[in-house]
C-alpha positions in Angstrom: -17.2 -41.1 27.0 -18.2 -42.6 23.9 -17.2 -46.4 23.2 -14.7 -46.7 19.9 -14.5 -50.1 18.1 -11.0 -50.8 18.5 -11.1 -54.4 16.9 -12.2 -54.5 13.0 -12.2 -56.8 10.0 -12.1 -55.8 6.5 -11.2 -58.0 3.5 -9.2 -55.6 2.2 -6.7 -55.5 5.1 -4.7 -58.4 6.1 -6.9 -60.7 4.2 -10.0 -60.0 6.7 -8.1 -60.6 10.0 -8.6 -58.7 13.0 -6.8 -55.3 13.4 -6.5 -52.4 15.4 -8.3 -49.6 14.0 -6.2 -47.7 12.0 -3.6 -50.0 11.6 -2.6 -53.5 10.0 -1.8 -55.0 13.3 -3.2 -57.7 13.6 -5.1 -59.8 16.5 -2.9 -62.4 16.2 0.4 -60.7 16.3 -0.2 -59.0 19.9 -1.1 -62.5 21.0 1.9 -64.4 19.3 4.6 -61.4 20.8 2.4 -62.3 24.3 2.5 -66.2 24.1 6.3 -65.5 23.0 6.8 -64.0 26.5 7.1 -60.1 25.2 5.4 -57.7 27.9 3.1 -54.7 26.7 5.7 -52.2 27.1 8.0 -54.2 24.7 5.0 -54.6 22.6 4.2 -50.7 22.7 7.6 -49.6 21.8 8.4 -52.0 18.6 4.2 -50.7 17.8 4.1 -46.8 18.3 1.0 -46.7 16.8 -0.4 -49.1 19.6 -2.1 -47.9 22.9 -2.8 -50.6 26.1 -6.1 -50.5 25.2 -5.5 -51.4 22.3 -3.7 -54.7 23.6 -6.4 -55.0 25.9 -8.9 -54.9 23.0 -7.3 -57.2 21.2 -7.1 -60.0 24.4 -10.7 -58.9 25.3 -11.7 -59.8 21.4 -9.9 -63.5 21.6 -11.7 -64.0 24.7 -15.0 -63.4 23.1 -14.3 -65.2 19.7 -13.4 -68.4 22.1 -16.2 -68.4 24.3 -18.3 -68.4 21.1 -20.2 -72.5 20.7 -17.4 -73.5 18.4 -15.9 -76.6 18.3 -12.3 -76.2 17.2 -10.1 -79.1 16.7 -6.7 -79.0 18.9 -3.8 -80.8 18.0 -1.0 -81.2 20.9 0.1 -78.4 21.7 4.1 -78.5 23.2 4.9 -76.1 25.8 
């Protein structure tokens, strides 16, 4: 099975943010509605056009993008 690039950035969509291929949904959003406390299914159903691996994708890409030598200033943060 070939591997698909399921995580993209164009300047043209959602001012350069990452997306899901072939749609504007953005990185962010999935991990917003997931901090929020929304599960995958809830996510899936308001999304149609998102699969799990999708979600998956888009966890698997702010895992990578953090583990990257960046320093990034962090206010409190309230939980």
């Amino acid at each position: 099975m070939e591997d698909r690039v399921l995580i993209i950035s164009d300047p043209l969509v959602m001012m350069g943010k990452p997306i899901v291929a072939g749609t504007r949904i953005t990185v962010e959003l999935i991990l917003e509605k997931l901090a929020a406390g929304e599960t995958s299914a809830q996510i899936l159903a308001s999304h149609p056009r998102l699969t799990p691996v999708a979600i998956s994708a888009a966890l698997d890409f702010a895992k990578e993008t953090l583990r990257a030598d960046t320093v990034y200033p962090v206010a409190a943060v309230s939980v």
